[in-house]
Structures are given as structure tokens and as C-alpha cells.
C-alpha positions, 0 to 999 in steps of 0.5 A, a space after each residue: 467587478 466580480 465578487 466570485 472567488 470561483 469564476 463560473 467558468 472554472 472547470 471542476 476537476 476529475 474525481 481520483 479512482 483507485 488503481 484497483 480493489 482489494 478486498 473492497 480496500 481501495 488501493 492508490 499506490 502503484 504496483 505490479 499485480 496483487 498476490 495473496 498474502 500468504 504468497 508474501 514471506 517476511 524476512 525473518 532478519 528484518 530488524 525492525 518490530 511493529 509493536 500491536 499498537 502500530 499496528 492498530 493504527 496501520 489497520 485504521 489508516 488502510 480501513 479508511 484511506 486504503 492502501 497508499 504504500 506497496 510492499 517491496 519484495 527481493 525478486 532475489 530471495 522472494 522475501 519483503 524488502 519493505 513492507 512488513 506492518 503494511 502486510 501485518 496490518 493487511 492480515 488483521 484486516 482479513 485483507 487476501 490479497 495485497 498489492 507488491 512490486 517486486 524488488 531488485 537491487 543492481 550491485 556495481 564493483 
């Protein structure tokens, strides 16, 4: 009987790679392309604040993990959906590019 708790002929698995590089950030979600973050227009009726701390933190976690999540963008009106601290947090990283897909919501009557 063996006392190994992993057997010797356990393959390891595959490293994960990022999908892509911005700005040396890793970046691991899925997106479309990656655009400059002046390119990315906030909606200005976005109800939601990120207070300096928030951000602080969104800064730290894409610094060390990368960036897990896209920003969402209206192909309609150009404006973020979804994605405004990650955008704030991209530009006090001094970060040029980010990575968006864009957006498009089908109303049905």
C-alpha cells in the first residue's frame, strides 16, 4: 500500500496565462480588444460613487492580481455600462490601455 497522497504518475497541470498584457498588468478576463483609456467615456447619470478608498483598493487588487473584470461599454451611446472604479482605478495606475467589450442591450415589446 502506498503512503503517497500524489500518486507519481499524476500529470501536473497546465500554468494559466493571461489572455493578454496591458501595460505589464496582466489581464485574465475576456474582452474584445484593448483601447486607450481616454477612448472610454463614463456615463455622467452613472448613480453609483467610488469613494478615493474603494479605489485605493481597486488599484492594489488589479496591481497584484491583474485585471479579472472588463468594462462594459453601450455600443449605442459609447458610454460605460459597467465599469467605472475599474476605469478609475486603471487611470491611478497610470495604466493607457484597458480592455472593454462592448455592450448592446436588445428591448423586446
Amino acid at each position: 500500500m502506498s503512503t503517497d497522497i500524489i500518486p507519481a504518475s499524476a500529470t501536473r497541470l497546465a500554468t494559466p496565462k493571461p489572455k493578454a498584457l496591458a501595460n505589464g498588468i496582466e489581464v485574465w478576463c475576456a474582452f474584445d480588444e484593448l483601447v486607450p483609456t481616454g477612448d472610454i467615456k463614463p456615463n455622467p447619470r452613472n448613480p453609483y460613487k467610488h469613494p478615493e478608498s474603494q479605489i485605493a483598493l481597486l488599484v492594489k487588487a488589479i496591481h497584484y492580481f491583474g485585471c479579472r473584470h472588463t468594462i462594459l461599454v453601450s455600443k449605442r451611446s459609447g458610454l460605460i455600462v459597467a465599469g467605472h472604479g475599474r476605469l478609475l482605478a486603471a487611470q491611478s495606475l497610470g495604466l493607457s490601455l484597458v480592455q472593454y467589450v462592448p455592450y448592446c442591450v436588445l428591448y423586446t415589446s
